[in-house]
C-alpha positions, 0 to 999 in steps of 0.5 A: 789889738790884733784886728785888721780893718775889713772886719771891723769895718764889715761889722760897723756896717752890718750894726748900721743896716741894723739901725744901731749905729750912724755912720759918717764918713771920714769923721766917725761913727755914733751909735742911735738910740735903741728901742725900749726892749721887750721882755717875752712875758710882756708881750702877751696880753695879762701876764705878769712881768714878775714871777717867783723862783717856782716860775709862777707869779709873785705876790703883790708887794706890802702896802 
């Protein structure tokens, strides 16, 4: 692939002090569950996650 070792290993353990991977050595690597991401909408309390092309909210769906 044209990549030497140290920045792969470098990146490995940047995604472990991140949280995202567990690393084992002399045996590998597995990556940890991610935490349910957020959109920014939802974050604020009474907005609405859906929202129409115009950038305001969607109607309801049809029963």
């Amino acid at each position: 692939m044209g990549v030497s070792r140290t920045p792969v290993r470098e990146a490995l353990l940047k995604l472990e002090m991140e949280g995202l991977l567990k690393l084992y050595p002399k045996k590998g690597a597995s990556s940890s569950p991610s935490p349910p991401r957020r959109s920014p909408t939802s974050s604020r309390p009474g907005s609405s996650s859906r929202s129409s092309p115009s950038g305001g909210p969607c109607p309801p769906p049809p029963p």
